[in-house]
C-alpha positions in Angstrom: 134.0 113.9 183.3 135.4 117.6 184.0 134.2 120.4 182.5 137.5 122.7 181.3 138.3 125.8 179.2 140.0 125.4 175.9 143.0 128.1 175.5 144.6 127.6 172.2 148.3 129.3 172.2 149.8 129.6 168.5 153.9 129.7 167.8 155.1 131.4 164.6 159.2 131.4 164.1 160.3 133.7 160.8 156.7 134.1 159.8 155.6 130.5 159.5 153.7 128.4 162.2 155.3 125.8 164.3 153.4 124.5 166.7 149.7 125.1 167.8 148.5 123.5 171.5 145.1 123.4 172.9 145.1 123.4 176.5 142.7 122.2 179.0 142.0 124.2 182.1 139.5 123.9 185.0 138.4 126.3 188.0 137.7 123.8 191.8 134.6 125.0 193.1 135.9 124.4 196.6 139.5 125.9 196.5 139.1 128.1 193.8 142.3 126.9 192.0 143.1 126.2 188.3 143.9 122.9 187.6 145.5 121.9 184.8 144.2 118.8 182.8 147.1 118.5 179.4 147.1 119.8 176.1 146.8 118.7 172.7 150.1 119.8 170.4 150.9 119.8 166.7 154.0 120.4 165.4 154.4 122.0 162.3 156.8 121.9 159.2 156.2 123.6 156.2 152.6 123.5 156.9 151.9 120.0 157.9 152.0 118.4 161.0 154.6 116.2 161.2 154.5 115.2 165.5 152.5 115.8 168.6 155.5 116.2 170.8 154.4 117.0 174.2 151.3 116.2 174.2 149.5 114.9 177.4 146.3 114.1 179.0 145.5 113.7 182.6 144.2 109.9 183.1 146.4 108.8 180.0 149.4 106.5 180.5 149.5 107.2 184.1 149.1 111.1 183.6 147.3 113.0 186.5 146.0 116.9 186.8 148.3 119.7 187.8 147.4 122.9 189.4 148.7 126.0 187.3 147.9 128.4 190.0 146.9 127.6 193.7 142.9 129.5 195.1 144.9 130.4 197.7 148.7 132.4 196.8 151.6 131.0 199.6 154.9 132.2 199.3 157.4 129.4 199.3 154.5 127.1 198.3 155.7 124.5 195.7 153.2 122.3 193.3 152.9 120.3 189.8 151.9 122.1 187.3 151.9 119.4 184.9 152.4 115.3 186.1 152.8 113.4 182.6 156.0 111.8 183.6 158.7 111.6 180.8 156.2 113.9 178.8 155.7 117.3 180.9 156.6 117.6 185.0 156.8 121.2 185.2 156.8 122.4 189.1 155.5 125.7 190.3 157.4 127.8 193.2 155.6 130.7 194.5 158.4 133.1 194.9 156.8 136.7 195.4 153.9 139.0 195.5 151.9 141.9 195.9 154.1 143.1 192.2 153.1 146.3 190.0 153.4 145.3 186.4 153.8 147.8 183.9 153.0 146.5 180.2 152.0 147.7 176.8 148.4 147.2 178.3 148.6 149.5 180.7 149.6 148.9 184.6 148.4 145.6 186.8 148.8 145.5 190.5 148.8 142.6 192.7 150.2 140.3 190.5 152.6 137.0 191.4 156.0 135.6 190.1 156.5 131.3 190.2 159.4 130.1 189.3 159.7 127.0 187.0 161.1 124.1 187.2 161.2 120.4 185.7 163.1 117.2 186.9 163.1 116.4 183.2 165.7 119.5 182.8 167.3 119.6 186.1 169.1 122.8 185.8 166.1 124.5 183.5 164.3 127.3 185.0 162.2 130.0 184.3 160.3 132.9 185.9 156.3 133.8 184.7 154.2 136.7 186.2 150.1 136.6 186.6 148.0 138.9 187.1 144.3 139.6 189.0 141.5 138.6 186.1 144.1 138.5 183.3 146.7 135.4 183.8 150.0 135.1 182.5 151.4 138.5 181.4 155.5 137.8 181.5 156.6 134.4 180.4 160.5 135.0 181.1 161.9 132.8 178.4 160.1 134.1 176.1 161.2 137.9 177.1 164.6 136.7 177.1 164.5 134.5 173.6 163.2 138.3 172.6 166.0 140.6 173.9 168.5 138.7 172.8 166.9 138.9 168.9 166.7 142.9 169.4 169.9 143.2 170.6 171.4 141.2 167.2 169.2 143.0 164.9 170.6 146.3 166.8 173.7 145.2 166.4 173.5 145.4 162.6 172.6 141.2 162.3 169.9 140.2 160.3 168.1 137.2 162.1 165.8 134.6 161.0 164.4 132.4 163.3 163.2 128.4 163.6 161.3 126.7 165.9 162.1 122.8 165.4 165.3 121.0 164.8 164.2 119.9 161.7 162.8 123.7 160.3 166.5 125.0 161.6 168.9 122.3 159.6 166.3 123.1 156.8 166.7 126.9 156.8 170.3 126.3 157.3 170.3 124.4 154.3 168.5 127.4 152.2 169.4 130.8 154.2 173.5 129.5 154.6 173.5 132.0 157.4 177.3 133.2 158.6 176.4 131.7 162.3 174.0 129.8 163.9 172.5 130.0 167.8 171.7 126.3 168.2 169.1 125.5 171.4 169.7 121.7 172.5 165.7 121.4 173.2 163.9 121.0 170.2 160.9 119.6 168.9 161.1 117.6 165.9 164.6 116.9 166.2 167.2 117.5 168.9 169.9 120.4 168.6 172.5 117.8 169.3 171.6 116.1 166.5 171.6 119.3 164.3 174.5 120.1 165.2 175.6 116.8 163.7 174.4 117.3 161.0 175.4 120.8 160.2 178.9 120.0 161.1 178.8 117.3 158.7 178.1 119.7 155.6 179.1 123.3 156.7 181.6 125.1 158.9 179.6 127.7 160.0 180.5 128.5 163.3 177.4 127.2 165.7 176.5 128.6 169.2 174.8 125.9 171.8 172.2 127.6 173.7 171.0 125.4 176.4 169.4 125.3 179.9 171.7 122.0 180.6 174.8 123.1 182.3 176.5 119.6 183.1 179.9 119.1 181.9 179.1 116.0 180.0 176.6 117.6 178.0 179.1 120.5 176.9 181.7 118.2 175.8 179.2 116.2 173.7 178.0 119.6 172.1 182.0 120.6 171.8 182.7 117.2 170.8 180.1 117.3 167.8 181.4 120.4 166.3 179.8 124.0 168.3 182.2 126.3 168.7 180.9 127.8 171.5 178.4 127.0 174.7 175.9 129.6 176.5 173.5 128.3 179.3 170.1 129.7 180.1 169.3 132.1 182.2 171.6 134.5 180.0 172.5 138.4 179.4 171.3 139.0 175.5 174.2 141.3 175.8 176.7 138.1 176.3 175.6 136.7 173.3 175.9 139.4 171.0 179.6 139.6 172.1 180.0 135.9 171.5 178.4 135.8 168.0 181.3 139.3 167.5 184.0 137.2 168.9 183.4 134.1 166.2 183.3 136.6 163.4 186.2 138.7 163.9 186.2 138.9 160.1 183.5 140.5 158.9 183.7 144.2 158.4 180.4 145.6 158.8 179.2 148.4 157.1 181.3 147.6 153.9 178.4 145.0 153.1 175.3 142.6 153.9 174.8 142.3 157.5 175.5 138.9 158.7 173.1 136.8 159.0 172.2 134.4 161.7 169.9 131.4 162.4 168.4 131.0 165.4 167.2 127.8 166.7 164.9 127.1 169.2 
């Protein structure tokens, strides 16, 4: 039996919950690192659950503890952070210290960047910042999932947003937005599989936003009806000019603003 903190983490897309996790967290005496023992998830769709996609728990179906964040910060060091293999295999890289942070909060010295990784996405990465006696306070995906929805809505797009496969062909269904940003990995229901499905009812032009760069996977997405392909990391900047360049036709100013859905 091990003793953990609970820290519940909430995610909303166009005002409506998706998903809510419970994860499960523990401090070694001895080392004075965080393990990391699984979480519990619910996926959400018009209020109900409808999946627990991603859940894990150390000891379960060959599942074992991860460590978050090492007692003791090495540069180059590299760790689990999660081991529920075909579930969650995220891998830690500690990549630099010693960082100023400035935030809405205020300013936080001394923090650390790891880099992310999974063998489940070999070509996904991401970068996350912690601080002394406040944890995680830059989550990079999720700055630039962010960025890139300023810089549309600056650019005179309206933007709503979904965070399963199965809320985004819905919303598509309803909103009949003028493009959509399509992420290949999503709960609920894959983009590929969206994208399908879209393609079978609507021509609106579709943009694959993906971390999987291999050619094979392009062509499918090509193949299955996206008229376009971005891989992550990206410039928020690059896709505005993308989403311009597949609707060369609208003349903004003289009406609604587009209106895009993004996915994922």
């Amino acid at each position: 039996m091990v003793l953990t903190r609970v820290v519940e983490e909430r995610e909303w897309a166009d005002g409506e919950l998706v998903e809510v996790s419970n994860n499960f967290f523990a401090i070694c005496r001895k080392t004075n690192s965080v393990f990391y023992f699984g979480e519990d998830v619910d996926i959400y769709e018009d209020g109900e659950i409808v999946s627990h996609e991603g859940a894990w728990r150390a000891g379960v179906n060959g599942a074992m503890p991860g460590i978050i964040m090492p007692g003791t910060f090495l540069l180059g060091s590299r760790y689990f952070q999660e081991i529920a293999p075909g579930v969650a295999m995220d891998r830690g890289e500690n990549v630099e210290m010693g960082l100023e942070m400035e935030t809405e909060a205020g300013l936080f010295c001394g923090c650390v960047k790891v880099l992310e990784t999974t063998p489940l996405e070999p070509d996904a990465e991401s970068e996350k910042i912690y601080c002394p006696g406040i944890g995680l306070v830059v989550d990079d995906e999720v700055r630039i999932v962010k960025q890139a929805r300023d810089y549309l809505e600056h650019s005179g797009f309206r933007v709503v947003e979904a965070g399963d496969g199965k809320t985004a062909l819905a919303l598509a269904r309803q909103a009949r937005p003028d493009l959509v940003v399509l992420d290949l990995n999503l709960p609920a229901m894959d983009g590929l599989d969206v994208c399908r499905a879209l393609r079978r009812e609507s021509d609106v032009p579709i943009i694959m936003l993906t971390a999987r760069v291999e050619d094979a996977d392009k062509i499918i997405g090509l193949e299955l009806g996206a008229d376009d392909y971005i891989t992550k990391p990206f410039n928020a900047r690059e896709i505005v000019a993308r989403v311009r360049a597949l609707l060369p036709r609208v003349q903004f100013g003289t009406g609604p603003s587009p209106q895009l859905l993004r996915a994922g």
